[in-house]
C-alpha positions in Angstrom: 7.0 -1.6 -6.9 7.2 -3.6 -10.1 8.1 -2.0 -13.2 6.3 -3.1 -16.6 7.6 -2.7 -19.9 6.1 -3.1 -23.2 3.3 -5.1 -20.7 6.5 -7.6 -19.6 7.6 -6.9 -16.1 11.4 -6.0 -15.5 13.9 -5.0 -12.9 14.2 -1.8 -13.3 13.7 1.4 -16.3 16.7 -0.2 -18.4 15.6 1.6 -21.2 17.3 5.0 -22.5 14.8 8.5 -21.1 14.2 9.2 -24.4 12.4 6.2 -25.8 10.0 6.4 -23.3 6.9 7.2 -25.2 4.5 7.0 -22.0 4.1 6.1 -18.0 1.2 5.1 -15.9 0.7 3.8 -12.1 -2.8 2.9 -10.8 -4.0 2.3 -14.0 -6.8 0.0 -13.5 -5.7 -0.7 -10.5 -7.2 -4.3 -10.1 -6.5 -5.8 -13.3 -5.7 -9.1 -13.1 -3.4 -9.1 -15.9 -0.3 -8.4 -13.9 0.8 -9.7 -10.2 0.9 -6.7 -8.2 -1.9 -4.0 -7.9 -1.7 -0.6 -9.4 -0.4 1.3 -6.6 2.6 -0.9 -6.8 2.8 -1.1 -10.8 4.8 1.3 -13.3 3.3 0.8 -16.7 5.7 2.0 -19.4 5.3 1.9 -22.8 8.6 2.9 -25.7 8.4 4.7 -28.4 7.6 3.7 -31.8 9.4 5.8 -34.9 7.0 8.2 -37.0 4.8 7.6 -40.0 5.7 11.0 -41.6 8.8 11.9 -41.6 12.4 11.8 -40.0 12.8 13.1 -36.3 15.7 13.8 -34.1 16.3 15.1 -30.6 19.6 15.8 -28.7 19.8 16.4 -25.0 22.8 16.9 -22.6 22.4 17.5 -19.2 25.0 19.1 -16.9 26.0 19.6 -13.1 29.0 20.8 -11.5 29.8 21.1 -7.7 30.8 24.6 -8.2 27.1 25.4 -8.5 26.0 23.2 -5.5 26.1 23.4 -1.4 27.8 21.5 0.6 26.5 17.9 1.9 26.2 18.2 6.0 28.8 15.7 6.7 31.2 16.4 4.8 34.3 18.8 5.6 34.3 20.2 1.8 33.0 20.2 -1.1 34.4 17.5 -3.5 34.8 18.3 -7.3 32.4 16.8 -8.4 30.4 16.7 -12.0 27.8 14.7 -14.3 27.2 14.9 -17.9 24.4 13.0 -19.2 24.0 13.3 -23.2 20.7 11.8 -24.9 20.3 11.7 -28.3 17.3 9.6 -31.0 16.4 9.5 -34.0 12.9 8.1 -35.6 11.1 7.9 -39.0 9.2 6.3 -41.5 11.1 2.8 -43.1 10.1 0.2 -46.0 8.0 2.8 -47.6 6.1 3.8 -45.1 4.5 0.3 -44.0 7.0 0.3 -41.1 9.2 2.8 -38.3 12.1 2.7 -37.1 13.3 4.2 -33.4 17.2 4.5 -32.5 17.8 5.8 -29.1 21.1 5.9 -26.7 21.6 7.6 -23.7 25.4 7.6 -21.9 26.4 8.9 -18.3 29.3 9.7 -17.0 28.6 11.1 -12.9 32.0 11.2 -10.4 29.6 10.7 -7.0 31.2 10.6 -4.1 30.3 8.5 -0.8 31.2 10.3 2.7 32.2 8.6 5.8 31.8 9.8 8.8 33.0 6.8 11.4 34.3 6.3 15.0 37.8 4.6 14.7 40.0 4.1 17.6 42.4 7.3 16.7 39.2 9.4 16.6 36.5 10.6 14.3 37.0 9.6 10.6 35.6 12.0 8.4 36.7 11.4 4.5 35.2 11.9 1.0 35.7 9.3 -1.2 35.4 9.5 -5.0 32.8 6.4 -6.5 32.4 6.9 -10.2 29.9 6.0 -12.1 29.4 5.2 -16.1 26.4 4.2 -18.0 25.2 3.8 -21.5 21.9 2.3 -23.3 20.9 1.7 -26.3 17.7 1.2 -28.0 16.3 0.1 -31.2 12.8 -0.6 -32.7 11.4 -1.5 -35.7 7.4 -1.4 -35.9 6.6 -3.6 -39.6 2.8 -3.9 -40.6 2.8 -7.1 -42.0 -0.7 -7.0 -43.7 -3.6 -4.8 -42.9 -4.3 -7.1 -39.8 -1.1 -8.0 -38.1 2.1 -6.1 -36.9 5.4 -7.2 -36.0 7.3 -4.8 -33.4 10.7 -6.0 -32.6 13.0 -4.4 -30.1 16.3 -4.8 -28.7 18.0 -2.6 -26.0 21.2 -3.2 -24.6 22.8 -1.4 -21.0 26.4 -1.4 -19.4 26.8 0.1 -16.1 30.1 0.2 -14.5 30.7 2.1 -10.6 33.8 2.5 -8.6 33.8 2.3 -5.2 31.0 1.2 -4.0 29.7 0.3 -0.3 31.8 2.9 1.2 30.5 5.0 4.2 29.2 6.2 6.3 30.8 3.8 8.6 32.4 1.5 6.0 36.4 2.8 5.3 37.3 3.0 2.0 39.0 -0.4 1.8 35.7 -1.7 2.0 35.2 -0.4 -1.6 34.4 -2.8 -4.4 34.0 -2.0 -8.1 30.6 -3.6 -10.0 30.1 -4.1 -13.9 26.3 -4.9 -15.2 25.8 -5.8 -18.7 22.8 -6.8 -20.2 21.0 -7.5 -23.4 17.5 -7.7 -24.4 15.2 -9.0 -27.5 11.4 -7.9 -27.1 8.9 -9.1 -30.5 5.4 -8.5 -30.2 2.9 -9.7 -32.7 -0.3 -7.9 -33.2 -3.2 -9.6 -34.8 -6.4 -8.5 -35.3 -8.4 -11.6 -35.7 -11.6 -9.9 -36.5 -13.0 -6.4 -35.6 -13.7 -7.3 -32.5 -11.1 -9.7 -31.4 -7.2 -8.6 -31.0 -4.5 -10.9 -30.0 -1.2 -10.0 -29.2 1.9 -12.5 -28.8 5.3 -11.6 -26.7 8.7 -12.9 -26.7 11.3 -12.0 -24.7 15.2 -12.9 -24.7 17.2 -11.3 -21.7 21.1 -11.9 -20.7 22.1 -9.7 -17.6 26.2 -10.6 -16.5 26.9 -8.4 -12.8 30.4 -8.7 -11.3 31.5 -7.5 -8.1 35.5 -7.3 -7.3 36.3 -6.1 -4.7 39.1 -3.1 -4.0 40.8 -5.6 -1.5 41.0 -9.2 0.0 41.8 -8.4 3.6 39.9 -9.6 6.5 37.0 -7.2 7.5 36.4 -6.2 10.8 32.9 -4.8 12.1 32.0 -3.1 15.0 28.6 -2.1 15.9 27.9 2.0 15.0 31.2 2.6 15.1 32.9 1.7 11.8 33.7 -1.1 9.2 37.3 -1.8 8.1 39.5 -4.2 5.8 38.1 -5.7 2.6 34.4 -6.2 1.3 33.9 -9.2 0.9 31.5 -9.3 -1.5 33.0 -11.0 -5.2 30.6 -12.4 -7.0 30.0 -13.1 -10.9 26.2 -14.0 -11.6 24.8 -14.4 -15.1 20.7 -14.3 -15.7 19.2 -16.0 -18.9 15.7 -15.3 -19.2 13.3 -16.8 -22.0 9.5 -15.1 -21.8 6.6 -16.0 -23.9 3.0 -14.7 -23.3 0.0 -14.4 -25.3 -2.8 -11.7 -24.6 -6.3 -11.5 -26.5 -8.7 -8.4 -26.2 -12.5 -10.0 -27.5 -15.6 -7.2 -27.7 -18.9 -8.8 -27.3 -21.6 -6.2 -26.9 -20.9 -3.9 -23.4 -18.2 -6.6 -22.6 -14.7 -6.0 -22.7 -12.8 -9.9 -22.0 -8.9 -10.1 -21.8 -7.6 -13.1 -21.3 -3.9 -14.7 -21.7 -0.6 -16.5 -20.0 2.5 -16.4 -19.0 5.6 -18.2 -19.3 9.4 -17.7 -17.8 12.0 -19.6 -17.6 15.2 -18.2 -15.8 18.0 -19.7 -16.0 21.4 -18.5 -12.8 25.1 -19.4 -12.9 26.8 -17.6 -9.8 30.1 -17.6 -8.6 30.1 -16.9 -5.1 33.4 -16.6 -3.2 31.9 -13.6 -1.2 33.5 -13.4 3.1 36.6 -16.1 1.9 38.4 -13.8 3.6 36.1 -13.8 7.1 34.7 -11.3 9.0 35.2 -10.5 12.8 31.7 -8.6 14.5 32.8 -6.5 17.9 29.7 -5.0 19.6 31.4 -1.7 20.5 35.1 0.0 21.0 35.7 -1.2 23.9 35.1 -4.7 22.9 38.1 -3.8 19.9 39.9 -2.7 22.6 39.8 -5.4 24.5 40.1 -8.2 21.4 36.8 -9.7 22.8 34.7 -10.0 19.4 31.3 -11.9 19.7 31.6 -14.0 16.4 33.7 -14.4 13.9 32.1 -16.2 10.2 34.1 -17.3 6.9 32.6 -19.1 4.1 35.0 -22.0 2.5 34.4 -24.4 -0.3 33.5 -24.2 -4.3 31.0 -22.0 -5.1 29.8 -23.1 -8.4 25.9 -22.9 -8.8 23.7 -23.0 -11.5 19.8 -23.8 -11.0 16.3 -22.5 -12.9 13.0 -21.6 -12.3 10.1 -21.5 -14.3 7.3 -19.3 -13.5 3.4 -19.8 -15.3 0.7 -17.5 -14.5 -2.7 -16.9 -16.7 -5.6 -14.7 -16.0 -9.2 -13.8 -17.7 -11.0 -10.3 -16.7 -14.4 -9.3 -18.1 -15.0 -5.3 -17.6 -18.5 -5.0 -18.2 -20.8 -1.7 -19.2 -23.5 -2.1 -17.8 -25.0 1.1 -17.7 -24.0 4.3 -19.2 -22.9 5.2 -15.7 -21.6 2.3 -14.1 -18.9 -0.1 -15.4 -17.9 -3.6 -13.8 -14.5 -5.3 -14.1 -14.3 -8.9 -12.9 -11.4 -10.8 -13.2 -9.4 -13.9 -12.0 -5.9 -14.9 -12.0 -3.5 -17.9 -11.1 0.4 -18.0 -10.9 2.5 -20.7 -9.9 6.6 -21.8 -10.2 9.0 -24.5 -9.5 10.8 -24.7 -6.7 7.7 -24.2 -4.5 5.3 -26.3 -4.0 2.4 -24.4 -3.5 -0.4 -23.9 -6.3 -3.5 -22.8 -4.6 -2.8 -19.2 -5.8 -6.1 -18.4 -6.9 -6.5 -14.9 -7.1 -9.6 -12.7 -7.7 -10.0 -9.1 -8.5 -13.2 -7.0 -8.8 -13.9 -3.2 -9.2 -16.7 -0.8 -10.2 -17.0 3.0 -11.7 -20.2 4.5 -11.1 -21.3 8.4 -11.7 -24.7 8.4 -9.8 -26.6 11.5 -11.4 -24.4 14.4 -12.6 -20.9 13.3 -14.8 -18.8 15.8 -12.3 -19.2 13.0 -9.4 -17.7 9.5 -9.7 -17.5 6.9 -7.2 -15.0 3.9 -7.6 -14.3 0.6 -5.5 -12.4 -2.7 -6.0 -10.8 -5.4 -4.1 -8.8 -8.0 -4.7 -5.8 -10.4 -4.2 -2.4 -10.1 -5.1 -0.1 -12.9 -5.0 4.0 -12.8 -5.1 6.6 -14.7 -6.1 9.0 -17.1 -4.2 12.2 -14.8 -5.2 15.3 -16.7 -6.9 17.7 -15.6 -3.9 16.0 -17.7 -1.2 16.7 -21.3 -3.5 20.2 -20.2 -4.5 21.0 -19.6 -0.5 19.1 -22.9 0.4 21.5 -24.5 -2.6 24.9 -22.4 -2.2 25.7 -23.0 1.1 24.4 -26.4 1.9 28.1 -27.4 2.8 28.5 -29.5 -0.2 29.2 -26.2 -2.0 30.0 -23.6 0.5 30.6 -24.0 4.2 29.5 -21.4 6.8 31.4 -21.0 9.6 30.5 -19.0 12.7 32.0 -19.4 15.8 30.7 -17.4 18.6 32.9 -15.5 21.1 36.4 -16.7 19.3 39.6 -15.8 21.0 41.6 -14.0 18.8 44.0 -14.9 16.4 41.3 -17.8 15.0 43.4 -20.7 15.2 42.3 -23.5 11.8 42.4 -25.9 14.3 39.2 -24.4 16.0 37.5 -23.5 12.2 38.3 -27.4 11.1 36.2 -28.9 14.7 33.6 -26.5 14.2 29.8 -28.0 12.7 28.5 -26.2 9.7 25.9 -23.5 9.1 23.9 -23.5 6.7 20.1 -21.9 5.1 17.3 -24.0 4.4 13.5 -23.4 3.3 10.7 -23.8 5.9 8.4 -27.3 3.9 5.2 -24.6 4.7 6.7 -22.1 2.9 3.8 -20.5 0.7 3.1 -17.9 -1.5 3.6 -14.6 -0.1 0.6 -12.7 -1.1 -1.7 -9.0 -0.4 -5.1 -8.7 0.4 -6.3 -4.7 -1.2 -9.9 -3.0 -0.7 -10.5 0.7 -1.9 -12.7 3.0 -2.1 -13.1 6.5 -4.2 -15.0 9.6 -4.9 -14.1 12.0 -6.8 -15.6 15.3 -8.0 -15.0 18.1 -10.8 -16.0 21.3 -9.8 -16.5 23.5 -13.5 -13.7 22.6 -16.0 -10.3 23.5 -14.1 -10.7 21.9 -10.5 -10.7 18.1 -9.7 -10.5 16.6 -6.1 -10.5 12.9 -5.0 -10.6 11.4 -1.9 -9.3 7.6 -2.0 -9.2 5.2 1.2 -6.9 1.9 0.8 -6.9 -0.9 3.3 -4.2 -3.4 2.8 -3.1 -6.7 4.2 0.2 -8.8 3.7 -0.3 -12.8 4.5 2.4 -15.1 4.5 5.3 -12.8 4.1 9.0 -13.7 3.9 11.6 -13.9 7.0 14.6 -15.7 8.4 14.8 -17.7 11.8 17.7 -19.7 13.1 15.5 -22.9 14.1 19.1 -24.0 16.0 19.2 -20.8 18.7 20.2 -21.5 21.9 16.9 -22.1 24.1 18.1 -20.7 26.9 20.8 -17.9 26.7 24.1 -19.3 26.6 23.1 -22.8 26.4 23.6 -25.2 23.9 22.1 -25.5 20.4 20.0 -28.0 19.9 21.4 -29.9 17.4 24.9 -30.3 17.9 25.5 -31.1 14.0 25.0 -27.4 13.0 25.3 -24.0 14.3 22.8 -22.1 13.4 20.4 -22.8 10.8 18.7 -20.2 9.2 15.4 -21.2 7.6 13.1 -19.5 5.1 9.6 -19.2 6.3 6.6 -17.6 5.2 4.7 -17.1 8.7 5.1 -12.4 8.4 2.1 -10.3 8.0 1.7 -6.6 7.2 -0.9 -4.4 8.1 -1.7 -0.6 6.0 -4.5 1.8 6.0 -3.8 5.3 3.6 -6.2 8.2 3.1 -5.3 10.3 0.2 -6.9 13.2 -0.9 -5.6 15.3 -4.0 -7.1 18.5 -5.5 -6.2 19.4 -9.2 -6.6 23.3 -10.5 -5.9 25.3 -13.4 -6.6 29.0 -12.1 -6.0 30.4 -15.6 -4.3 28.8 -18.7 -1.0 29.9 -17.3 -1.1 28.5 -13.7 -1.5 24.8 -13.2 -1.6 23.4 -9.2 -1.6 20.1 -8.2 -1.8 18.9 -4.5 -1.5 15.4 -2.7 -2.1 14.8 1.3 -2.0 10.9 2.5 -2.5 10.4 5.8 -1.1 6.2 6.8 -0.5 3.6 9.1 1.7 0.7 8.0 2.6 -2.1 10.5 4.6 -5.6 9.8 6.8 -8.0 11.5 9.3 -8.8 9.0 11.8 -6.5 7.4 12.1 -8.8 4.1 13.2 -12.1 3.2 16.6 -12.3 5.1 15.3 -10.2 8.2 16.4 -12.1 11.4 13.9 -11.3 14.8 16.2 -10.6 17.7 14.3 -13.8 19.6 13.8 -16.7 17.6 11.2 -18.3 19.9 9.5 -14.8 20.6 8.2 -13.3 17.7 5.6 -10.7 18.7 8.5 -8.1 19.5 8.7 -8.0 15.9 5.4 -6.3 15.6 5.9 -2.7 14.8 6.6 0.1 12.1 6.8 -0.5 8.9 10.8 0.4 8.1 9.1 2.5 5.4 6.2 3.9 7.8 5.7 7.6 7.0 2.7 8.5 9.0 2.5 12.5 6.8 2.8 12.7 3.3 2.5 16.4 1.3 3.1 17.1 -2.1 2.7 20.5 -4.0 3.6 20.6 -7.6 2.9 23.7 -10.2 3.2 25.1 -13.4 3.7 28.5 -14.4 3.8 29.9 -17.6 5.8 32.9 -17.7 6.1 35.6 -20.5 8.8 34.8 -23.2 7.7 31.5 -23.1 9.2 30.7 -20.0 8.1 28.1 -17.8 8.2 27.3 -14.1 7.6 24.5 -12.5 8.4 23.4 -8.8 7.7 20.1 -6.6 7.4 20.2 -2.7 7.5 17.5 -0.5 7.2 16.9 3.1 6.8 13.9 5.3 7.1 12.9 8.6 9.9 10.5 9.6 10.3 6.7 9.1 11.4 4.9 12.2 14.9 2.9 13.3 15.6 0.2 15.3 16.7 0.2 18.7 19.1 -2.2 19.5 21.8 -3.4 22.7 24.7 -3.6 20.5 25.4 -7.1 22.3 24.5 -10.5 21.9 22.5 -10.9 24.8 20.9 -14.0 24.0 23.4 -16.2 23.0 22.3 -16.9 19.4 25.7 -15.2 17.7 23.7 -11.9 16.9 24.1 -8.9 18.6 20.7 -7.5 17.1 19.0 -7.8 20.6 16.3 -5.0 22.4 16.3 -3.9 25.9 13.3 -5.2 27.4 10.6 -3.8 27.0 11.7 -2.2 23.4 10.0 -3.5 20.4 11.1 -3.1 17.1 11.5 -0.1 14.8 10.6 2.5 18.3 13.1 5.0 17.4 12.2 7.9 14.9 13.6 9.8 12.7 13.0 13.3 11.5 10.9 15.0 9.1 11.9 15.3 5.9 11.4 18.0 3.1 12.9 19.0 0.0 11.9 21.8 -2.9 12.8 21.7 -6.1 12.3 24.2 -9.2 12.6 24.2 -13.1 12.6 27.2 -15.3 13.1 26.8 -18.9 12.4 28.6 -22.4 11.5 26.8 -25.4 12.8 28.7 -28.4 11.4 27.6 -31.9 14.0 27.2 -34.5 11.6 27.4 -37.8 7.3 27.6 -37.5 5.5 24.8 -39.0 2.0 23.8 -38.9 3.3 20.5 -37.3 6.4 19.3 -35.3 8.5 22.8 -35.5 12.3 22.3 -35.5 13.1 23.9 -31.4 15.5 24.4 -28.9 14.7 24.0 -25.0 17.3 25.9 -22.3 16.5 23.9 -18.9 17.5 25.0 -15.1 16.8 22.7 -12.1 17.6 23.2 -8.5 16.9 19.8 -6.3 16.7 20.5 -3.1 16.8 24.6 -3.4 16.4 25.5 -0.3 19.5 23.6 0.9 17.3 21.5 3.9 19.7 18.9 5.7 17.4 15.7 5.5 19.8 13.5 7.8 19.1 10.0 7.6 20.4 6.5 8.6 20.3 7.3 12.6 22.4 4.8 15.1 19.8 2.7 16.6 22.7 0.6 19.1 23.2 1.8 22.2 26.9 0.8 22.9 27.6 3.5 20.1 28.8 6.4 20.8 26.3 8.0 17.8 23.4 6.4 19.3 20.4 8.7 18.6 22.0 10.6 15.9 22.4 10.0 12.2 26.0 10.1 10.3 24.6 10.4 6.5 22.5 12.9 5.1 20.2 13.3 1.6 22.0 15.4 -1.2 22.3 18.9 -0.8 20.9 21.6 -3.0 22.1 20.5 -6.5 22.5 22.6 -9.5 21.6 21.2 -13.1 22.0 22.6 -16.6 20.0 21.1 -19.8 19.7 22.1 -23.5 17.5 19.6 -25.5 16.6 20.4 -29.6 14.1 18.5 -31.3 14.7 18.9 -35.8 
């Protein structure tokens, strides 16, 4: 999913709740403004300050343990508690010609992870506190310059800080690390309307993000397969993200034609400090393997890890949506992306889709198609540049007799990561098609049918594997060497049918049914197959394949101007991998199959969860318009108190192979009180 905001995409909502003025997925879903389709797009838009007059709001959100069950794997309930507090304010500024919007929202949440791990003295089962702090801020000013053009500047800033982290379910808490994120944005948008029919909007963007990592300690970790994870992290890493956007949008009306047209261009600029595994890791494939001091591979990474690179990504597009009856509306459109750092610019990529109510109003039948391309992400050029040897050394020595002598590190050739020269373009083929029908003024179904095709997708292989199993690599001057390729393919195919009704003014339903099949043979860009020369085991579930979806949502309005609104949703389970726990093949890996066994066989459960809101709206002082209130909120996540377990041991020389050691939240009890003056 990408996540657009003010129409520039982003990393995630790093905006405060309350300055969200709007959200939208599958909104025109084949535009070819933006890279990914609407089924994988979150539109949202902030809030601009009011014309009128000044407005406030205040919420504050609590949640206490005291109120909530127990999660399945722990032994108690921890003390645990979260206060979120919201507040903004909004108005009118330079008499009237201009708004302002000042929003902040800060969090302060004492998680906690839960192990539950098989150490030699036993099973480990511990609760370990991970707090968690966060604050935003957000400001906007909204100036109209002249009758025809308006400036809209924005700047939000974000600090997350989190204790703690990586812990469980097998990782011991001296595996913990601690992670600051600090970030700072500028957003201007100049709106210009040309002439009544032609708009033109320019963007800039300025964004700093700083994340650190320390971790809780430096000590050698130790691994062994679905069994536990002990001594330090090894993850410290400082890496700072400049990024300068431009883009320029126009919006020309020329009889029943609607043309957008525009471009794109970033620039984004990485320094990283990378001294993450200085301290080595040793992998055992099972207890008895600890027991017997008989790892299968030991890596440490040595050197100066000092990097700093850019890449600049263009992209530009021109869409014409076209009415060419009063019933049936075309939208054509083409787009074309391209970056440095990969040498690929055939990315051509058209979109087409139509809306057509045959007859009656009530029935409307949609279609589209098109191609979707992706990005080469930063990561895979700063792996290809960080440990090249010149900067970082990889070391991984198979089998090593314990202690690791620096005698046998010193002899041993280099690993390293390097890019595939075919790499291309990762990109989607998407076809849909639509009908949906009103039946009077409170009923609505739809029926939609997606097809959808992944080309050229991202995975790892170690072109330097053993041929043979235990024999040697074939060139002697590395170990392994992990390239970047882009040779995956995906495969999905989604009926979805959702029904809509308002049985009276007071009772609001909504339902959602999607039936799917999605297939692939990569798990992401640093998925490694368990045979490097043998791919087609790879072939299976998608690690998100949900094969039943069902959602139920409704509204209720009560007497005393209560409200009650709850959410169900079921699915059927995603699958695992199935793995020998050993590295049977030689290659320093212990992520083979049995034979026969391809990948992602083993499946989970089904998963279901109910949630509920009540809450009374109690007005301060009646107005005609925007009356001063107070809102009293309850929700329950997860009322019923189902145990959704997930992550389930997948290798067999576990002794929790088959079973899962982490579970979903338990049912959760939160308390809200918002006023809007």
């Amino acid at each position: 999913t990408k996540i657009v905001v003010d129409g520039a995409e982003t990393s995630d909502i790093d905006v405060p709740s309350s300055g969200v003025k709007s959200v939208a997925v599958n909104k025109n879903p084949y535009s070819a403004e933006f890279a990914r389709p609407g089924r994988g797009r979150i539109e949202i838009m902030t809030r601009p300050g009011s014309l009128t007059r000044v407005h406030h709001h205040l919420v504050a959100t609590f949640r206490n343990s005291s109120l909530d069950a127990t999660n399945a794997f722990a032994r108690q309930q921890p003390d645990m508690n979260k206060v979120l507090l919201e507040a903004d304010m909004n108005g009118p500024l330079f008499g009237k010609k201009g708004t302002f919007y000042l929003g902040g929202e800060f969090l302060r949440d004492s998680q906690h992870s839960f192990i539950r791990a098989i150490t030699p003295s036993g099973t480990d089962i511990e609760t370990v506190a991970s707090p968690q702090r966060s604050g935003k801020l957000l400001t906007r000013v909204d100036y109209r310059m002249s009758p025809s053009q308006t400036l809209s500047v924005r700047y939000n800033f974000r600090r997350d800080t989190a204790g703690n982290q990586g812990i469980g379910p097998f990782d011991l808490p001296t595996r913990g690390y601690s992670a600051e994120n600090l970030r700072h944005e500028v957003r201007s948008a100049l709106t210009s309307l040309a002439t009544v029919n032609f708009t033109n909007e320019l963007r800039f963007v300025w964004k700093n993000k700083d994340r650190t990592t320390v971790p809780a300690s430096s000590a050698p970790a130790v691994m062994v397969l679905g069994a536990f994870n002990s001594g330090g992290a090894q993850v410290d890493q400082h890496f700072q993200e400049t990024v300068i956007e431009s883009q320029d949008v126009g919006t020309w009306i020329r009889g029943r034609h609607t043309i957008r047209f525009g471009g794109t261009m970033k620039r984004r600029g990485f320094d990283i400090i990378d001294t993450s595994n200085f301290g080595g890791t040793t992998a055992f494939s099972s207890l008895a393997a600890l027991a017997a001091s008989q790892p299968f591979l030991f890596t440490l990474n040595q050197g100066t890890p000092l990097l700093d690179f850019a890449q600049t990504e263009f992209s530009y597009f021109v869409q014409d949506e076209m009415r060419l009856a009063q019933n049936f509306t075309l939208m054509a459109g083409l787009r074309h992306q391209l970056q440095t750092n990969l040498s690929d610019y055939n990315n051509f990529a058209p979109r087409a889709g139509f809306a057509w109510a045959p007859g009656k109003k009530d029935f409307v039948v949609r279609a589209g198609a098109g191609i979707f391309y992706d990005r080469q992400p930063w990561s895979i050029e700063q792996q290809k540049l960080l440990y090249d040897s010149a900067h970082v050394r990889r070391v991984f020595l198979q089998n090593p007799v314990l202690p690791v002598s620096a005698a046998a590190l010193n002899g041993l050739p280099p690993s390293t990561y390097t890019i595939s020269p075919s790499v291309r373009a990762p990109y989607v083929v998407q076809a849909s098609a639509a009908i949906e029908k009103s039946f009077g003024k409170n009923n609505f179904l739809s029926v939609e049918f997606t097809h959808l095709r992944g080309f050229k997708l991202f995975r790892l292989r170690d072109i330097n594997a053993p041929l043979i199993a235990g024999g040697p690599r074939p060139d002697p001057a590395f170990v392994s060497v992990d390239q970047f390729e882009s040779a995956g393919s995906s495969r999905n195919n989604s009926l979805a049918i959702n029904y809509r009704t308002a049985i009276t003014q007071k009772v609001e339903l909504l339902s959602q049914y999607t039936l799917s099949r999605s297939t692939d043979d990569t798990s992401g860009m640093f998925f490694l197959p368990a045979n490097n020369y043998d791919l087609r085991p790879e072939r299976g579930r998608s690690d998100f394949d949900r094969r039943h979806r069902l959602s139920l949502a409704g509204i209720f309005h009560l007497p005393w101007n209560l409200k009650f609104g709850t959410i169900t949703s079921i699915s059927s389970g995603i699958p695992f991998n199935i793995t020998t726990g050993s590295d049977d093949n030689g290659d320093g890996l212990a992520n083979d199959r049995p034979a026969g066994v391809g990948r992602n066989t083993g499946n989970g459960p089904m998963y279901s969860e109910v949630d509920f809101r009540l809450s009374k709206k109690i007005i301060i002082v009646h107005r005609e318009k925007s009356s001063p209130y107070m809102e009293i909120r309850i929700d329950a996540f997860n009322a019923l108190n189902q145990v959704n377990a997930r992550n389930y041991i997948g290798v067999l020389s576990s002794p929790l192979f088959g079973l899962a050691n982490s579970a979903y939240p338990a049912r959760q009890i939160q308390l809200s009180v918002k006023t809007s003056f």
